[in-house]
Residue frames relative to the residue before (quaternion, step in Angstrom):
aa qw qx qy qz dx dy dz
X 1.0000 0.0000 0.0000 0.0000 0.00 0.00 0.00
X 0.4040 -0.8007 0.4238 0.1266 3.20 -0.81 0.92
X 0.1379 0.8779 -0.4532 0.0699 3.71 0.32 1.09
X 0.5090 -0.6429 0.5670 0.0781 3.10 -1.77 1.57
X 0.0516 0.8292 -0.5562 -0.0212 3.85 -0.59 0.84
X 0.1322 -0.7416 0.6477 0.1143 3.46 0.12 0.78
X 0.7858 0.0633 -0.2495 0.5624 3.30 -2.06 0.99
X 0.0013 0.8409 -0.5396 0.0411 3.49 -0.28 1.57
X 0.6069 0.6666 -0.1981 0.3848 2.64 1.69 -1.91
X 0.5517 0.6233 -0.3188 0.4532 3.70 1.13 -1.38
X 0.7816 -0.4384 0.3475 0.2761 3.35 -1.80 1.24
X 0.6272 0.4912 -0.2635 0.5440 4.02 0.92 -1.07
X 0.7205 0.5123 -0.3849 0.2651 3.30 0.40 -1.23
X 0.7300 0.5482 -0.1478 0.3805 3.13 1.22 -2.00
X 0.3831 0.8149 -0.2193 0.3757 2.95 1.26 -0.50
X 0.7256 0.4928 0.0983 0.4701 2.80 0.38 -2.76
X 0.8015 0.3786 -0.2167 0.4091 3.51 0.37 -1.19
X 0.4634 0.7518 -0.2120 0.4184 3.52 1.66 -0.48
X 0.7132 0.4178 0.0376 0.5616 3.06 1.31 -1.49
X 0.7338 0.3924 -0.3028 0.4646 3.73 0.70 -0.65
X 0.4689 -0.8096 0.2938 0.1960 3.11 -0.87 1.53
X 0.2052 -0.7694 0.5362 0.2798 3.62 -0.03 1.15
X 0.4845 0.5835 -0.5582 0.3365 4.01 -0.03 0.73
X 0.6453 0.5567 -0.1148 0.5104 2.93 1.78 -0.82
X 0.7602 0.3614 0.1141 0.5277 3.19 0.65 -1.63
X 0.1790 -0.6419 0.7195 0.1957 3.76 -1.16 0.79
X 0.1729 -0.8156 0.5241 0.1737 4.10 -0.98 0.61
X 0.0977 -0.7884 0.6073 0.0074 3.38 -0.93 1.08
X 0.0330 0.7580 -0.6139 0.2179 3.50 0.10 1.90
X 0.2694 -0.7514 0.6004 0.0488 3.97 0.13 1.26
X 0.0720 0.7116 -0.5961 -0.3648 3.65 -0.90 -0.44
X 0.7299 -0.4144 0.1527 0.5217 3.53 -1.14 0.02
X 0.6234 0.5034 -0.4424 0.4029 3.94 0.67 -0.24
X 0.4506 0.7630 -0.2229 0.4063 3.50 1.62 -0.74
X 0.6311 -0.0800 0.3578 0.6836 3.25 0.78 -2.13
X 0.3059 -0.6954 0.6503 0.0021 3.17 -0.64 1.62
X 0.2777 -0.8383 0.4634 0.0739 4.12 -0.14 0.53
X 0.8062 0.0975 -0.1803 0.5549 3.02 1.40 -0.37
X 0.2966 0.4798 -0.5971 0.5704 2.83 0.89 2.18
X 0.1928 -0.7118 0.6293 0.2454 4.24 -0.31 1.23
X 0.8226 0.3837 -0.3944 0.1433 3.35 0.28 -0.50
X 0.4795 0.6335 -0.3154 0.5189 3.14 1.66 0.09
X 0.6688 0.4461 -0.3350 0.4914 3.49 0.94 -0.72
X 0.7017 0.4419 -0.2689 0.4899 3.94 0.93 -0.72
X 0.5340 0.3930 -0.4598 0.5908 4.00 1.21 0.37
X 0.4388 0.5623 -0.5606 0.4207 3.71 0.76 -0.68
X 0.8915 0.3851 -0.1633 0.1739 2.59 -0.38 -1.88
X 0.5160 0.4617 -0.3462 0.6330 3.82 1.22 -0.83
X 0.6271 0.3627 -0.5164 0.4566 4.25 -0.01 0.00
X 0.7578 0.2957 -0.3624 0.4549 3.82 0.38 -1.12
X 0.1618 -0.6512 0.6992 0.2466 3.66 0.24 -1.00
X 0.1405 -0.7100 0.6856 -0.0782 3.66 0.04 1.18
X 0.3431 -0.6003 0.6804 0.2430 4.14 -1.31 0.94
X 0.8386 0.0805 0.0961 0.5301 3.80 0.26 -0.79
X 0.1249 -0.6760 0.7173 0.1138 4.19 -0.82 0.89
X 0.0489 -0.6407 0.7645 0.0515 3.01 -1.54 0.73
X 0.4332 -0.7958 0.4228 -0.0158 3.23 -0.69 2.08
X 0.4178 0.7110 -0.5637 0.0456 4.12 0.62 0.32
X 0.6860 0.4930 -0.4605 0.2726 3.92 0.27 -0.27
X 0.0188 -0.7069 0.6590 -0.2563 3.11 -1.37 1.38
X 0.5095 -0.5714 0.5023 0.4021 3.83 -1.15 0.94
X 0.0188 -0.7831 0.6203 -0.0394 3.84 -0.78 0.84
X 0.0514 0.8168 -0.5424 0.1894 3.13 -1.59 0.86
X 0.5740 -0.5846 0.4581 0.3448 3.47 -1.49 0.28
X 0.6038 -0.6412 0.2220 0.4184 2.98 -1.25 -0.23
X 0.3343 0.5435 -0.5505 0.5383 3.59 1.70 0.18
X 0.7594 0.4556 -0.3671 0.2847 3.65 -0.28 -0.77
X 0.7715 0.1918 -0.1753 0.5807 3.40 0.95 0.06
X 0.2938 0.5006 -0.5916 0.5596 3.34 1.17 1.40
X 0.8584 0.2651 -0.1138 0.4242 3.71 0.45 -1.41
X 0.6969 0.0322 -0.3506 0.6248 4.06 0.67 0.78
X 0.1673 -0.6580 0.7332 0.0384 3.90 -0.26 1.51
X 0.6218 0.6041 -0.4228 0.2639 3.83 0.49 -1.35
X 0.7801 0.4858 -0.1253 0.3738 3.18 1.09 -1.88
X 0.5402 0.6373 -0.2337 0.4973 3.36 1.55 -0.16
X 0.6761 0.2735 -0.2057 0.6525 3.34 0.89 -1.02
X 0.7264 0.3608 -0.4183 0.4089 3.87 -0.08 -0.05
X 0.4584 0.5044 -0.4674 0.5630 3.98 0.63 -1.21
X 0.9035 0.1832 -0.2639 0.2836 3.48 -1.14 -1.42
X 0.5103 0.5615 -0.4847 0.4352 3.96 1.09 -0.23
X 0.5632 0.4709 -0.4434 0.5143 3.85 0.74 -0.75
X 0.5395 0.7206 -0.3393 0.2731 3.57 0.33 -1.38
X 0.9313 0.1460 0.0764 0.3249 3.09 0.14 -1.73
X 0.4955 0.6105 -0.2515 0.5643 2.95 1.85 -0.17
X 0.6486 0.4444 -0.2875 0.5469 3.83 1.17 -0.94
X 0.7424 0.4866 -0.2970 0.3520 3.61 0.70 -0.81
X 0.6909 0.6257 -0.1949 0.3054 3.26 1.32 -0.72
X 0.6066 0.4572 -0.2508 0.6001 2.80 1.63 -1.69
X 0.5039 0.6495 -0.4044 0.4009 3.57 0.55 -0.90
X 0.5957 0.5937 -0.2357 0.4869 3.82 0.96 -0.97
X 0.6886 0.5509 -0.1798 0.4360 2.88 0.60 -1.54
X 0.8060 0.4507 -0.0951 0.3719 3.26 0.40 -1.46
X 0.6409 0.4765 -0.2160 0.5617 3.16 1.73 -0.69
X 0.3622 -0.7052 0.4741 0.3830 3.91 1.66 0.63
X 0.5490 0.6645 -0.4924 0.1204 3.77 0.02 0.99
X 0.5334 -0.7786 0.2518 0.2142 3.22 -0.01 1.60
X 0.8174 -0.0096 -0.1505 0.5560 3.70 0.39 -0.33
X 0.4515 -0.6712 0.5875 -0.0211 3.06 -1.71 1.30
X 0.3514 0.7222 -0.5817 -0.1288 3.51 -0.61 -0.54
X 0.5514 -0.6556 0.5096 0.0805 3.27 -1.35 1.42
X 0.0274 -0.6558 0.7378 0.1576 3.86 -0.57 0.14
X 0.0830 -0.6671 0.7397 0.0314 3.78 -0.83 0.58
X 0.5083 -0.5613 0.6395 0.1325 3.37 -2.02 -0.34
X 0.2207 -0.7864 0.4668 0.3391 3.56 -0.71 0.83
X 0.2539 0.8065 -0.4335 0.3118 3.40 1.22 0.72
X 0.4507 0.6228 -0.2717 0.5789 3.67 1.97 -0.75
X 0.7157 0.2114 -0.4712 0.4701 3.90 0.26 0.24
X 0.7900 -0.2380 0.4309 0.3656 2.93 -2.42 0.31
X 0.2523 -0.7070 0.6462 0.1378 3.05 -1.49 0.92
X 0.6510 0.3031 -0.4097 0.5626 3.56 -1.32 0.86
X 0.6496 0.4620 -0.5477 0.2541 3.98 -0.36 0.26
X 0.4833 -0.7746 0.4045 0.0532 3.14 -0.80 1.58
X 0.7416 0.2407 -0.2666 0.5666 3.42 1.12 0.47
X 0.8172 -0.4241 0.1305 0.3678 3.43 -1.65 0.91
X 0.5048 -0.7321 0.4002 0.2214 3.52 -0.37 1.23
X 0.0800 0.8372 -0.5339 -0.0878 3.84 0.12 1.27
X 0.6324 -0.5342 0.2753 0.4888 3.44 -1.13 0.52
X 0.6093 0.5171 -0.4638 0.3824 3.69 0.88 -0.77
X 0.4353 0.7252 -0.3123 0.4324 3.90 0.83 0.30
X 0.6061 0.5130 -0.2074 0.5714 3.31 1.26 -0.71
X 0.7781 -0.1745 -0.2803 0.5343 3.15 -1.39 2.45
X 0.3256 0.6462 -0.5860 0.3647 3.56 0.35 1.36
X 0.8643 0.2036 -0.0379 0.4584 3.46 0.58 -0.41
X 0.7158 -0.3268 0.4668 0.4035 3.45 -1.29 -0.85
X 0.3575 -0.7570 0.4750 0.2713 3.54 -1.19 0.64
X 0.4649 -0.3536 0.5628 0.5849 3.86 -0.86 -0.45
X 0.4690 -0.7109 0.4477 0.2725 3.21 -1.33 1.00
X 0.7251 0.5535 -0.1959 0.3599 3.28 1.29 -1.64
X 0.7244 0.1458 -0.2592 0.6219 4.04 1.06 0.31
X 0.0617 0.7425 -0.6340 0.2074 4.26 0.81 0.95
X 0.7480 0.3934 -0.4222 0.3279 3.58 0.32 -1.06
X 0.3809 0.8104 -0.2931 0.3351 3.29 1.27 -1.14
X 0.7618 0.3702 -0.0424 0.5299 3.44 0.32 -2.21
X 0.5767 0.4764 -0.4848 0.4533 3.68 0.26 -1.00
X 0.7254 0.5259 -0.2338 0.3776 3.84 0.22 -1.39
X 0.7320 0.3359 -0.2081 0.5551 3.86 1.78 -0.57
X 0.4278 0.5834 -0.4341 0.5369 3.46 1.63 -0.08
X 0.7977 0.4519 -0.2381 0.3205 3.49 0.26 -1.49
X 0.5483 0.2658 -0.4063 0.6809 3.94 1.25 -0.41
X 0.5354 0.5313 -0.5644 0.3354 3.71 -0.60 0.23
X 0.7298 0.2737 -0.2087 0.5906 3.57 0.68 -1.45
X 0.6208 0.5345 -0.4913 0.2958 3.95 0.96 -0.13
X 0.4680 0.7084 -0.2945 0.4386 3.51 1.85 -0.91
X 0.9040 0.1743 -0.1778 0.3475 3.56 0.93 -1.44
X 0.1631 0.7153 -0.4791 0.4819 3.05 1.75 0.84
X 0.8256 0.2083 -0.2160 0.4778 3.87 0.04 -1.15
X 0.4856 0.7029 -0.4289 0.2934 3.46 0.67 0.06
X 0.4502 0.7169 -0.3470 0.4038 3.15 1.64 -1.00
X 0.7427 0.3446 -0.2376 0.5226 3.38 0.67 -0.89
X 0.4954 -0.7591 0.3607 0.2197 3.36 -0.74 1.86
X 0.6614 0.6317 -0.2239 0.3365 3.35 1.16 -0.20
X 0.6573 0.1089 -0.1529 0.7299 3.07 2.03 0.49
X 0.2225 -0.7709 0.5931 -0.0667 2.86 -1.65 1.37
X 0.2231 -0.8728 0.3820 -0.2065 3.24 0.01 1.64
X 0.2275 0.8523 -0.4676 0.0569 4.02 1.11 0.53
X 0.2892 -0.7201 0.6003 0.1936 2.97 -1.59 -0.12
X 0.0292 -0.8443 0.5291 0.0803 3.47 -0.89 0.40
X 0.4147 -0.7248 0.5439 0.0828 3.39 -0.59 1.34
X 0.0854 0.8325 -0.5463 -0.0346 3.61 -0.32 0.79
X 0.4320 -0.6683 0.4428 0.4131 3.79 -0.43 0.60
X 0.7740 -0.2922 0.2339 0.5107 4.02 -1.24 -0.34
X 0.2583 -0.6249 0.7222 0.1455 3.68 -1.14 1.14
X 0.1012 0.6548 -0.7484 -0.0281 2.69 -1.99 0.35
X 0.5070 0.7699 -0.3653 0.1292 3.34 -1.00 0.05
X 0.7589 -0.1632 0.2020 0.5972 4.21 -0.38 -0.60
X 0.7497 0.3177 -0.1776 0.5527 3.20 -0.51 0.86
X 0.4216 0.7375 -0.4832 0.2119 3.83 0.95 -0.42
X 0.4608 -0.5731 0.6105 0.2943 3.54 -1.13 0.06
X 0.1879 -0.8367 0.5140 -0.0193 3.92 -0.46 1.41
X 0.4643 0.7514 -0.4041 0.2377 3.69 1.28 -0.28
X 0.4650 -0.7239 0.3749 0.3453 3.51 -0.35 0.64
X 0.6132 0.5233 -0.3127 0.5023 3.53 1.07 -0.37
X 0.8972 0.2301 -0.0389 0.3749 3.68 0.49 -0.99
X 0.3496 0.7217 -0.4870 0.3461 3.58 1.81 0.00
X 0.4290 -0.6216 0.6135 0.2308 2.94 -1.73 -0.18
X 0.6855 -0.5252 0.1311 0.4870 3.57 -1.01 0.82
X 0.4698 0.7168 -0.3225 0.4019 4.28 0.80 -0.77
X 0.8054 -0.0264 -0.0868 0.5857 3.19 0.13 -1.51
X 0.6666 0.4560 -0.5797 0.1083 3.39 0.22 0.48
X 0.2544 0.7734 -0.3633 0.4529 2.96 2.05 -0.08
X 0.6282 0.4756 -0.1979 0.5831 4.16 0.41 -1.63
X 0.7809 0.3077 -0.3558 0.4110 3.63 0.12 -0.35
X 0.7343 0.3754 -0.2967 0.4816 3.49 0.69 -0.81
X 0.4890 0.6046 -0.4733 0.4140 3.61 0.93 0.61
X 0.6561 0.5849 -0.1423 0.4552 2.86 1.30 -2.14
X 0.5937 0.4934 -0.2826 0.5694 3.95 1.19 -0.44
X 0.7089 0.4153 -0.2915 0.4899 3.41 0.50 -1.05
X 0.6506 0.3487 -0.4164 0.5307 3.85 0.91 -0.44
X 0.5539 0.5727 -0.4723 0.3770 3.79 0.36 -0.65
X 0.8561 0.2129 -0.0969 0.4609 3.80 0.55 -1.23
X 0.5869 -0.6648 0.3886 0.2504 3.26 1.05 0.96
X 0.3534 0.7281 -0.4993 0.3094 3.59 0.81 0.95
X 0.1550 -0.8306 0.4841 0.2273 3.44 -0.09 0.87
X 0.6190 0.5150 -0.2925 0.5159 3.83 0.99 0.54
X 0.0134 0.7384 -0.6714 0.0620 3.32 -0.91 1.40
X 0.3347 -0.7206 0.5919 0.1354 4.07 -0.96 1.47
X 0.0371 -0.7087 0.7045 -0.0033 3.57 -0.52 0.83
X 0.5293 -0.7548 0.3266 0.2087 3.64 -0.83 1.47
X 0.6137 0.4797 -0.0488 0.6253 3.86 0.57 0.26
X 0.5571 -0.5075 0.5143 0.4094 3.37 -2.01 0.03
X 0.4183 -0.6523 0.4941 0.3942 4.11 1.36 0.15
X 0.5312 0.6119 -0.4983 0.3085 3.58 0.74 0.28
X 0.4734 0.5434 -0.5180 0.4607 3.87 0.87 -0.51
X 0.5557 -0.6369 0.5101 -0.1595 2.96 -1.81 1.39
X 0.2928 0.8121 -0.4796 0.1571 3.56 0.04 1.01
X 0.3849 -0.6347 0.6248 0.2423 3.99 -1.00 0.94
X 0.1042 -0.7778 0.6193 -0.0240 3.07 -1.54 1.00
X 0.0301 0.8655 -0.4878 -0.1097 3.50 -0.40 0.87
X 0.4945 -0.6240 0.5168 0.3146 3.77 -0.57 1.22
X 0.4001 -0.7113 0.4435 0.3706 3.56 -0.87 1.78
X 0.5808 0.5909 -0.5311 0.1771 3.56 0.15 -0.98
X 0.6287 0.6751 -0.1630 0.3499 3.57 1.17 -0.50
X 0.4753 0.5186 -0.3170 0.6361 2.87 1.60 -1.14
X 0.6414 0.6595 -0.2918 0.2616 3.56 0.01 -1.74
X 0.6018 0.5796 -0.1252 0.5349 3.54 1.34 -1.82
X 0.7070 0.3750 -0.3072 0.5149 3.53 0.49 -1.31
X 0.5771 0.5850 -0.4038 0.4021 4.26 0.43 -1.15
X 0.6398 0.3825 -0.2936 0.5985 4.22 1.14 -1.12
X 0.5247 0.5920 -0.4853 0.3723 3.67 0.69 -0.49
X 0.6847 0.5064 -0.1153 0.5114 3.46 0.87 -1.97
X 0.5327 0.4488 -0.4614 0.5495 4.27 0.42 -0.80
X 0.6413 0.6661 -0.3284 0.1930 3.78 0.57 -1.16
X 0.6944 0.1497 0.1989 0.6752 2.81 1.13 -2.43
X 0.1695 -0.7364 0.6521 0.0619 3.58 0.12 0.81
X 0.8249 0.4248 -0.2167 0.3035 3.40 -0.20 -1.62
X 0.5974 0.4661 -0.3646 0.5412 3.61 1.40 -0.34
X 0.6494 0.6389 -0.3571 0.2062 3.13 0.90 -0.12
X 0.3716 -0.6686 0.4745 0.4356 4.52 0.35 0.52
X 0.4392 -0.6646 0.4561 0.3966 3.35 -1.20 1.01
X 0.7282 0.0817 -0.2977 0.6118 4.26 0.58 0.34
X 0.1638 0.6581 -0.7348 -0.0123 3.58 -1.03 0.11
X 0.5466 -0.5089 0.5731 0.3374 3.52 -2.12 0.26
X 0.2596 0.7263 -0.6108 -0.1790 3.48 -1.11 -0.16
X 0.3650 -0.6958 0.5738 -0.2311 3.14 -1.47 1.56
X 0.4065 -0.5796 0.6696 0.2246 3.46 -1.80 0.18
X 0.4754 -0.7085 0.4613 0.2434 3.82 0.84 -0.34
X 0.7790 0.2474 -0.1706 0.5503 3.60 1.41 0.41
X 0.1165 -0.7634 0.6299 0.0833 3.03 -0.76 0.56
X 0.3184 -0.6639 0.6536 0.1753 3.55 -1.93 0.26
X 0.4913 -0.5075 0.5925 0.3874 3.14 -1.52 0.13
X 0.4195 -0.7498 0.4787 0.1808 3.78 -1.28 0.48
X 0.5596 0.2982 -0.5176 0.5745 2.82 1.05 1.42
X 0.6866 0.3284 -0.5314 0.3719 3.26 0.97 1.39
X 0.2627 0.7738 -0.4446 0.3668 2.74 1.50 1.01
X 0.6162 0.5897 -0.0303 0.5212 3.05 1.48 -1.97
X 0.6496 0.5055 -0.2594 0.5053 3.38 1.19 -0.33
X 0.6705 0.4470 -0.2840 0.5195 3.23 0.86 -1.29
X 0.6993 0.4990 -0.2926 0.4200 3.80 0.50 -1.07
X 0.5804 0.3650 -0.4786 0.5486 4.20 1.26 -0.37
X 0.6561 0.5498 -0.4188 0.3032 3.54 0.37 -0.48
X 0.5800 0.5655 -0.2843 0.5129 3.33 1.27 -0.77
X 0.8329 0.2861 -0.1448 0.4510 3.36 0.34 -1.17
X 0.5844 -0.6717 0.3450 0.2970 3.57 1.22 0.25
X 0.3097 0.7257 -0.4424 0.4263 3.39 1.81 -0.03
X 0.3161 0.8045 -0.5020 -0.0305 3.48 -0.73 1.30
X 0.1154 0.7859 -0.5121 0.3268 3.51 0.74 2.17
X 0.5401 -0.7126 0.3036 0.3291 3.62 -0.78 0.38
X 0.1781 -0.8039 0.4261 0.3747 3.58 -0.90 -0.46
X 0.4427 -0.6522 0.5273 0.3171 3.25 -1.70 -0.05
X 0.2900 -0.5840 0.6788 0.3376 3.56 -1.25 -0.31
X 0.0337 0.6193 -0.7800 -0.0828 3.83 -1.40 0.31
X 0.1793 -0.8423 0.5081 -0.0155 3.32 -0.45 1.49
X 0.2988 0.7090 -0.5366 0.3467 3.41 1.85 1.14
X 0.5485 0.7522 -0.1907 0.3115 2.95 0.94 -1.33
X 0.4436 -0.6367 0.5785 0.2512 3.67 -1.25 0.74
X 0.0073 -0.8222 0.5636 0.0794 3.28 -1.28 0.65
X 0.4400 -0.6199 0.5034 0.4107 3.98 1.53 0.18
X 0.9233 -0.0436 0.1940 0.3285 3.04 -1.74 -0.65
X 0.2401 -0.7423 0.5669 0.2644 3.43 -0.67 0.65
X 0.8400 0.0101 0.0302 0.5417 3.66 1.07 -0.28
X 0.1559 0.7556 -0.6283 0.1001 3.59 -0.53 1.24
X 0.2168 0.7206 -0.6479 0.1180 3.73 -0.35 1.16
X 0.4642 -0.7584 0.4162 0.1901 3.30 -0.95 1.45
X 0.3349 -0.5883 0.6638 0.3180 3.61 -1.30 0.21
X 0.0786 -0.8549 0.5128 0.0078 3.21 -1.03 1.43
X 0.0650 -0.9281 0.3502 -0.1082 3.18 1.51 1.03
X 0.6353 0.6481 -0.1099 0.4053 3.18 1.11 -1.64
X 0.7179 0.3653 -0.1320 0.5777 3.22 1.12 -1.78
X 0.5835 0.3721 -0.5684 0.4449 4.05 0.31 -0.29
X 0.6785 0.5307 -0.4313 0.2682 3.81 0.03 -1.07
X 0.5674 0.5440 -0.3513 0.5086 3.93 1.59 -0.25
X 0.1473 -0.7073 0.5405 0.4311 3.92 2.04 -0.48
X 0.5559 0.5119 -0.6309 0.1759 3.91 -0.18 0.91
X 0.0910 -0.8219 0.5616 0.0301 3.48 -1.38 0.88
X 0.3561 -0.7473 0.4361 0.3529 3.66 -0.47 0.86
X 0.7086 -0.4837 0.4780 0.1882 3.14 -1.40 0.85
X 0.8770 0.2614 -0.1154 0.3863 3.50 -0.44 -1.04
X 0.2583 -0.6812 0.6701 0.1423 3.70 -1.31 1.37
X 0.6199 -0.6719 0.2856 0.2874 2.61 -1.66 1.52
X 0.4983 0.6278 -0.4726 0.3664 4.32 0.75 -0.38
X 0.5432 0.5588 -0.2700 0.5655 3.74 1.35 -1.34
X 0.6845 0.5177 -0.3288 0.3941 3.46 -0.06 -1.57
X 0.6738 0.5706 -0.2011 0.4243 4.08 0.59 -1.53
X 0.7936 0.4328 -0.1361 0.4054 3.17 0.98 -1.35
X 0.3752 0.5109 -0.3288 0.7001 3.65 1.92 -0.09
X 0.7341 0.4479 -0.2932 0.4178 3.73 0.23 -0.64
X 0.6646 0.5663 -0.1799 0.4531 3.03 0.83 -1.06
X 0.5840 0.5878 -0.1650 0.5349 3.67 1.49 -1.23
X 0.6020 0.4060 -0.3473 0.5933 3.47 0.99 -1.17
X 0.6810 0.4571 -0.4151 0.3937 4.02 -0.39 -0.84
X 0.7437 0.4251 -0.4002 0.3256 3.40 0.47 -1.12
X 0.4219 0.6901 -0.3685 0.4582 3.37 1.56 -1.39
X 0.8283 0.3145 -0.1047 0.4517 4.02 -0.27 -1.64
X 0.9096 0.0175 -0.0204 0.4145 3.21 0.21 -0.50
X 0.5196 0.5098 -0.5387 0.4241 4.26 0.84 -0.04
């Protein structure tokens, strides 16, 4: 089968493309000089030259949460072109299955219990990454818009926070994992016995080690049709993020203290997903989150310590 991955280069992709068996599988992993995405007409000649059997959608502008405090514009436009050109472009190009990577960033912020999909455009967003979601809300409901039509099957999957080989380490645009692992790995390098963690480190967040995600995406190419046109998928736990920061000095041997600066934004005080959807398929990721860090951790030192 011949499959189209957009956003190869990106931590999921490499990941993803690593793992799918090319005895099996023909890969179509464009990069952005390749297939510009937020050009439709380039993306709808792509597509009618390769004829992809099945797109698997992961590249999108990503970021922390400073990074999408300070370019909301570039967030909500970049990833609206994104996903809107690639989809309809699908559409139009009569390919039948789709599969959406979304963000659990797409529910209501503040709801104090396990985030089910039926939950989703009930509420307010998180203010400090809205453009972000609005841009994964809008190919989500565009995915289950064409589905209606039985002749195409268009899902989404909602994965809580990745982390893992391959992460993105920049200090401006990481995510909370590896930037956590770096600013330890610095603080142990220069003998700083102080690490600032933004907040009271009490906000809650679920983390799912990509290789897992990756595992579950070949699960889904497998069994499409069992699959719910959106579901969440998740590890089922979450930590406070100062036991992240814990788990990552222990790992790296980092043994200095921290602070809290409780100027600082911290989002959500608690998003753990209901993964209801995903037990009834009996799949469970593999990897605890102390393991999961310490593979992460191995990759950074490996590339860059």
């Amino acid at each position: 089968m011949r499959i189209l991955v957009t956003g190869g280069s990106g931590m999921v992709g490499k990941n993803l493309i690593q793992i799918i068996p090319k005895n099996k599988h023909n890969i179509l992993a464009p990069s952005k000089n390749e297939l510009d995405l937020r050009d439709y007409k380039k993306v709808i000649n792509y597509l009618k030259k390769k004829k992809p059997k099945i797109i698997i959608h992961l590249a999108s502008l990503v970021g922390g949460i400073q990074a999408n405090i300070n370019n909301p514009v570039e967030f909500l436009q970049e990833n609206l072109l994104i996903n809107l050109n690639i989809i309809k472009a699908a559409n139009k190009s009569n390919i039948k299955k789709f599969l959406n990577i979304a963000s659990s960033c797409i529910y209501p912020k503040n709801i104090k219990s396990k985030l089910r999909e039926e939950m989703l455009l009930s509420g307010k967003l998180e203010e400090t990454n809205e453009g972000y979601a609005l841009s994964k809300i809008a190919s989500m409901k565009l995915c289950e818009y064409i589905s209606l039509d039985k002749n195409r099957s268009y899902k989404t999957l909602i994965p809580c926070n990745l982390y893992g080989e391959h992460d993105n380490f920049n200090e401006i645009s990481s995510h909370l994992v590896a930037a956590i692992i770096k600013k330890i790995h610095f603080a142990k390098l220069n003998k700083k016995k102080i690490v600032t963690i933004w907040g009271d480190g009490k906000a809650k967040r679920e983390f799912l080690f990509v290789s897992d995600f990756v595992n579950f995406i070949l699960f889904v190419i497998k069994n499409f049709k069992k699959i719910p046109n959106i579901m969440n998928v998740g590890s089922g736990k979450d930590y406070a993020i100062k036991d992240y920061y814990k788990f990552s000095a222990e790992i790296a041997k980092y043994d200095g203290k921290f602070k809290f600066d409780k100027t600082k934004p911290v989002g959500i005080k608690k998003k753990l997903l209901d993964i209801s959807r995903q037990n009834q398929l009996s799949w469970k990721p593999k990897t605890k989150i102390k393991d999961g860090i310490r593979k992460t951790y191995d990759f950074y030192m490996k590339q860059y310590g």
